[in-house]
N, CA, C and O atoms as a DFTB+ gen file, in Angstrom:
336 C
 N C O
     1  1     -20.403      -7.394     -12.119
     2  2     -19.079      -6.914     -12.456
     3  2     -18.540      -7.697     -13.649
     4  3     -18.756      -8.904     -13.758
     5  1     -17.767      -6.931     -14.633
     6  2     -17.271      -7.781     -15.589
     7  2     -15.985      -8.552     -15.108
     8  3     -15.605      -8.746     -13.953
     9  1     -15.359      -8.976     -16.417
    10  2     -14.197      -9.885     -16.107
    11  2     -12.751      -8.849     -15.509
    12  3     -12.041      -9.017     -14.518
    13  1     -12.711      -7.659     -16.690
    14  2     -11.420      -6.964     -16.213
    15  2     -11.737      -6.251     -15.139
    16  3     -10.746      -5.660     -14.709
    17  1     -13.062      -5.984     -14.297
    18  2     -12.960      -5.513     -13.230
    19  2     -12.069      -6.522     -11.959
    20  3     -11.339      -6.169     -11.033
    21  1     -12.598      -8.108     -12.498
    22  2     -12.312      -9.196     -11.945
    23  2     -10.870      -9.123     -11.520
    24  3     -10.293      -9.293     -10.447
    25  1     -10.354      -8.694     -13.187
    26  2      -9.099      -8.854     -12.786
    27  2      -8.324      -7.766     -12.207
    28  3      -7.150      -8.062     -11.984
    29  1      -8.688      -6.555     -11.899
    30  2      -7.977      -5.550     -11.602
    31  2      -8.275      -5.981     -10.043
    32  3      -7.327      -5.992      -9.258
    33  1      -9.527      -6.317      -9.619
    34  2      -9.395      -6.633      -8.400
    35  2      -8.539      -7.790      -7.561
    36  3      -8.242      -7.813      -6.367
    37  1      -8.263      -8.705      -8.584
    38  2      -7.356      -9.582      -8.022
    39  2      -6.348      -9.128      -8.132
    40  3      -5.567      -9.471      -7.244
    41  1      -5.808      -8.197      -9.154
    42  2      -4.303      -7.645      -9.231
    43  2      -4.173      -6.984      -8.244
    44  3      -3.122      -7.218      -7.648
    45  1      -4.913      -6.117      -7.731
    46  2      -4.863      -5.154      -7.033
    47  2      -4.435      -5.861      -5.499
    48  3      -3.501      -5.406      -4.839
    49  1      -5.300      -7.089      -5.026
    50  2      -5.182      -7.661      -4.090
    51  2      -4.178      -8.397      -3.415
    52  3      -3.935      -8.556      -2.218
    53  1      -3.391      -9.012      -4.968
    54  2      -2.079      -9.635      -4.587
    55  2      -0.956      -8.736      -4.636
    56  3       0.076      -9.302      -4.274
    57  1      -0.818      -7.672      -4.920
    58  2      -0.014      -6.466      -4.741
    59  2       0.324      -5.746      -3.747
    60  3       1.408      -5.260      -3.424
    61  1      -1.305      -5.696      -3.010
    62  2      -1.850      -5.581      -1.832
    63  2      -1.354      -6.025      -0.610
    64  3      -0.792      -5.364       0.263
    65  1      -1.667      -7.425      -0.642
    66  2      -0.785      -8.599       0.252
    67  2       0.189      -8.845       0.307
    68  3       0.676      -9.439       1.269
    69  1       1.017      -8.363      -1.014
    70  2       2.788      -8.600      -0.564
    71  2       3.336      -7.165       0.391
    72  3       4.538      -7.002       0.601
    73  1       2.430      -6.324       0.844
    74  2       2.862      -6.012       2.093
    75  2       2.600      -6.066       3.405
    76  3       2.757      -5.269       4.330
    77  1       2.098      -7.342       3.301
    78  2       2.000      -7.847       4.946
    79  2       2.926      -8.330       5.678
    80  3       3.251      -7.921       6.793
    81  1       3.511      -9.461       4.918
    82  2       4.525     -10.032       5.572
    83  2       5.452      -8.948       6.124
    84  3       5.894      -9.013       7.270
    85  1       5.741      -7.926       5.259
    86  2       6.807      -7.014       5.284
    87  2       6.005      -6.107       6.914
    88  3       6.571      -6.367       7.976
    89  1       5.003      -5.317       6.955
    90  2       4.302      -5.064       7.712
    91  2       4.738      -5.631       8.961
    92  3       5.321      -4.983       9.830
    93  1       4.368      -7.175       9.056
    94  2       4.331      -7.698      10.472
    95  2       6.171      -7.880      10.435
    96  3       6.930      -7.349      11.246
    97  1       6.307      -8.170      10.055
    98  2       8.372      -8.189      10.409
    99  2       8.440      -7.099      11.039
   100  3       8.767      -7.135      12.225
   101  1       8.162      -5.918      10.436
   102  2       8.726      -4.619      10.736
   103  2       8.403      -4.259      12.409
   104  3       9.221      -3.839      13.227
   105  1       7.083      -4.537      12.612
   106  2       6.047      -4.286      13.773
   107  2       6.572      -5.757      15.162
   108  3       6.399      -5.722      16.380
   109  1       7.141      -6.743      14.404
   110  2       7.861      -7.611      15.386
   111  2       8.873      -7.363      15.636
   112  3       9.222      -7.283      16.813
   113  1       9.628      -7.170      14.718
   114  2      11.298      -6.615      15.103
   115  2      11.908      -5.463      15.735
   116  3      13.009      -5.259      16.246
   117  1      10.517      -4.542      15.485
   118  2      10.884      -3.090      15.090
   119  2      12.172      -2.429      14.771
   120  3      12.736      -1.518      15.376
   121  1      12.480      -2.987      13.836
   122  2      13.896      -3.052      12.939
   123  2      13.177      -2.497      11.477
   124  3      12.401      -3.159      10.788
   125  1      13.687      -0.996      11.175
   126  2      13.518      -0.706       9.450
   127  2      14.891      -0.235       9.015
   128  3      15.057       0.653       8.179
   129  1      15.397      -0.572       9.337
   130  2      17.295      -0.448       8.873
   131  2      16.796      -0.600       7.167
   132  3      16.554       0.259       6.319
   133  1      16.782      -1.608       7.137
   134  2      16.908      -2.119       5.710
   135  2      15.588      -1.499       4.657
   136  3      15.504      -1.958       3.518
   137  1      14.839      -0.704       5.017
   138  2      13.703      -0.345       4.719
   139  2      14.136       1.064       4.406
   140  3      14.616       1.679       5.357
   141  1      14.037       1.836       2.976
   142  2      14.200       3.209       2.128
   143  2      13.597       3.813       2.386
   144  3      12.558       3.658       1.743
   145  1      13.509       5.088       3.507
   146  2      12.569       6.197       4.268
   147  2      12.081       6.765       2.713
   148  3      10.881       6.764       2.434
   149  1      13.161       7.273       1.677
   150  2      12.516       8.121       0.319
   151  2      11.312       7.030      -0.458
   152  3      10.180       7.238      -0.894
   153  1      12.182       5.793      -0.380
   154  2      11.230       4.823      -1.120
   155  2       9.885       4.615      -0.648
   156  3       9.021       4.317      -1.472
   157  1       9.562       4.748       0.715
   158  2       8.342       4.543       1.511
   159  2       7.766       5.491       1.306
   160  3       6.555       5.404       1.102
   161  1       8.344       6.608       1.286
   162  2       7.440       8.705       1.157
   163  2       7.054       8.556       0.347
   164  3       5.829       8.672       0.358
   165  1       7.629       8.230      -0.853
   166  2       7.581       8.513      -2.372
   167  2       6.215       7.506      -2.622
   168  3       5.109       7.772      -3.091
   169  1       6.787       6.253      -2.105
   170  2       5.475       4.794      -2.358
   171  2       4.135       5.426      -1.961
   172  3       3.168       5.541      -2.714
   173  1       4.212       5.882      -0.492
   174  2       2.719       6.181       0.329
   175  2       2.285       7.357      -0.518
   176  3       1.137       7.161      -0.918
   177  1       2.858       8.680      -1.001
   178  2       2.118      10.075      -1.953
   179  2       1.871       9.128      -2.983
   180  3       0.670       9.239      -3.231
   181  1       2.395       8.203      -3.760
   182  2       2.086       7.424      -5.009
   183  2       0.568       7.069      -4.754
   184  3      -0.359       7.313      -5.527
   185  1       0.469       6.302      -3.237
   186  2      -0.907       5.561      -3.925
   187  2      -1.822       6.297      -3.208
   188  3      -2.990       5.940      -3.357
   189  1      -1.542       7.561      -2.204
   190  2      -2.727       8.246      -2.093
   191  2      -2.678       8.841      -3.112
   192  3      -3.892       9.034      -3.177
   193  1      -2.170       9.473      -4.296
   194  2      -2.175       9.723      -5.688
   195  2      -3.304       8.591      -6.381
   196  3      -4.311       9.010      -6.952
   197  1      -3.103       7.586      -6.299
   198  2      -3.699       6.844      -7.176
   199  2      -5.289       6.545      -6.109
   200  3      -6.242       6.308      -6.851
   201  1      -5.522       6.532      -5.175
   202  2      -6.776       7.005      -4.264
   203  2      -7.578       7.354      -4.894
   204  3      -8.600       6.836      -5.343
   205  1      -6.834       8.919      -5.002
   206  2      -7.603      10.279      -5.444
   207  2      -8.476      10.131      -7.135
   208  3      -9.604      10.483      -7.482
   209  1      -7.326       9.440      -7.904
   210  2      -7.089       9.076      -9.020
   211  2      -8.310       8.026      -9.467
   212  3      -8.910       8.037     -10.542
   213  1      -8.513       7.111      -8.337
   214  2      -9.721       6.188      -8.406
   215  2     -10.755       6.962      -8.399
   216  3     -11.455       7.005      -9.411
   217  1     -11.114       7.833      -7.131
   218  2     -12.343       8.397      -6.661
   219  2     -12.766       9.217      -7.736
   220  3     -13.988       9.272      -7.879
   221  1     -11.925      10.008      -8.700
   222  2     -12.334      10.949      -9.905
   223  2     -12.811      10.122     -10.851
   224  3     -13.827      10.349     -11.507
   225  1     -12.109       9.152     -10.955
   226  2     -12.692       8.018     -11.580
   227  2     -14.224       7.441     -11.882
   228  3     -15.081       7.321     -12.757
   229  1     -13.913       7.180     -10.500
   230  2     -15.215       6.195      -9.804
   231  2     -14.677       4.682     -10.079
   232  3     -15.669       4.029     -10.404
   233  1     -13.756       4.022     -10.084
   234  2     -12.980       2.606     -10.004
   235  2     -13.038       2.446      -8.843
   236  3     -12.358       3.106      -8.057
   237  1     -13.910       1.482      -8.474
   238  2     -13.928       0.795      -7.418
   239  2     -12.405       0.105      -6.968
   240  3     -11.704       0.456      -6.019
   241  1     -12.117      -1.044      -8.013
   242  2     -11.096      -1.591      -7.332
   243  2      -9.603      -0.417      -7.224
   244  3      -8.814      -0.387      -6.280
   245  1      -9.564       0.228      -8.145
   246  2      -8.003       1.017      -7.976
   247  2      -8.475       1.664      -7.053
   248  3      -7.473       1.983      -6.414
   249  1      -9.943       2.368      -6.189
   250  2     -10.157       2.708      -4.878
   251  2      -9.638       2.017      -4.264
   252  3      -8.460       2.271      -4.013
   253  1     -10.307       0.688      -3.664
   254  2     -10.419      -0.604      -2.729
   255  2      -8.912      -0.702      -2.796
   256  3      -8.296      -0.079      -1.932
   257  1      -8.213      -1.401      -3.705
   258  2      -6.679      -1.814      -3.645
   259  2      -5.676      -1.294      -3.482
   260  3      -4.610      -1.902      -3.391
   261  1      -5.856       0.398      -3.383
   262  2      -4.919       1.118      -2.885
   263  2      -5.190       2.097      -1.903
   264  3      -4.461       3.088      -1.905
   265  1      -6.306       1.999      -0.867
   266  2      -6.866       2.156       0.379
   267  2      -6.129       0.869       1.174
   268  3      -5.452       0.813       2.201
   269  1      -6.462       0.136       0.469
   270  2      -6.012      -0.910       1.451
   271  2      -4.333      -1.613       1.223
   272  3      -3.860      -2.408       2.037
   273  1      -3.768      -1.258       0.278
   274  2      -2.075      -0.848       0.101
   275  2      -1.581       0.205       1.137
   276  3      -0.482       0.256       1.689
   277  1      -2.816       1.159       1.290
   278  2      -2.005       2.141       1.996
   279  2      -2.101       1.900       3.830
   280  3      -1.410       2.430       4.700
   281  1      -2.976       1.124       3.937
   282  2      -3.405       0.886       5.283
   283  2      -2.283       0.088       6.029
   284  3      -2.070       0.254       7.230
   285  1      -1.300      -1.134       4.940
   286  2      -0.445      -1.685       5.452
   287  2       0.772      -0.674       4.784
   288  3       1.658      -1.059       5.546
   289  1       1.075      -0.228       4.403
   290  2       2.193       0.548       4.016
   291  2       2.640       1.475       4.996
   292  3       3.787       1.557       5.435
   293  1       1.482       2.293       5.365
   294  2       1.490       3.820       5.794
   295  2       2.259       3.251       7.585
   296  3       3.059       4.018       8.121
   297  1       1.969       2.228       8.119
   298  2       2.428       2.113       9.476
   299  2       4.012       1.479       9.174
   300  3       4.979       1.516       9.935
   301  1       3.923       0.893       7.810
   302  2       5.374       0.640       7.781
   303  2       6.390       2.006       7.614
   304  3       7.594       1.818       7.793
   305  1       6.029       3.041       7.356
   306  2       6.623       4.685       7.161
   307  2       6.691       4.718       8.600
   308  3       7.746       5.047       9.142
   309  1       5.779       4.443       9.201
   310  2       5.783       5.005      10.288
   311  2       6.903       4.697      11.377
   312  3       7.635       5.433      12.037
   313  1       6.785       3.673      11.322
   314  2       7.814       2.593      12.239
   315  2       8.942       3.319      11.954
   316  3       9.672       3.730      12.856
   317  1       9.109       3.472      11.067
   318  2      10.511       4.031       9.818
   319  2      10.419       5.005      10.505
   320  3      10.787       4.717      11.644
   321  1      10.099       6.084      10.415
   322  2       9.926       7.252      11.244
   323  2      10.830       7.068      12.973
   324  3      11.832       7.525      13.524
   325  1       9.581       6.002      13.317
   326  2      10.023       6.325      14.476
   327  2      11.250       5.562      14.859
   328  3      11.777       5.794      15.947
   329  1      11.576       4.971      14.319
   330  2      12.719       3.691      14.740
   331  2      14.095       3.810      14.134
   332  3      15.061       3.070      14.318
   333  1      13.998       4.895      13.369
   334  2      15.128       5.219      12.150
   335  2      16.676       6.011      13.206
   336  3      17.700       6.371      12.625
């Protein structure tokens, strides 16, 4: 792998990870008061957008980093959903 793959994968990763914390709050508290139902819809079609966007591609990491954005995101909608 080259270097800017390097780096898209680390970008991708720490972008990635700033929704965990948010994730586990949500899933401990089960409190999404403060959490934007449009902002979350809009976020989750964004990066299965950008998914799709990889796979036509063939980019591994904008695959990898927004599969796995969406894996912690998508249960934070959810919560939202159900807790709203």
């Amino acid at each position: 792998m080259d270097s800017i793959t390097w780096i898209g994968l680390l970008a991708g990763n720490l972008t990635t990870i700033s929704f965990f914390p948010q994730m586990l709050k949500t899933w401990k508290t089960r409190s999404t008061k403060d959490i934007s139902l449009v902002m979350f819809l809009l976020f989750c079609g964004g990066v299965l957008l950008w998914i799709v966007y990889g796979l036509f591609l063939g980019d591994i990491p904008v695959i990898m980093t927004n599969v796995a954005t969406f894996i912690l995101a998508f249960p934070i909608l959810v919560l939202k959903l159900k807790y709203k």
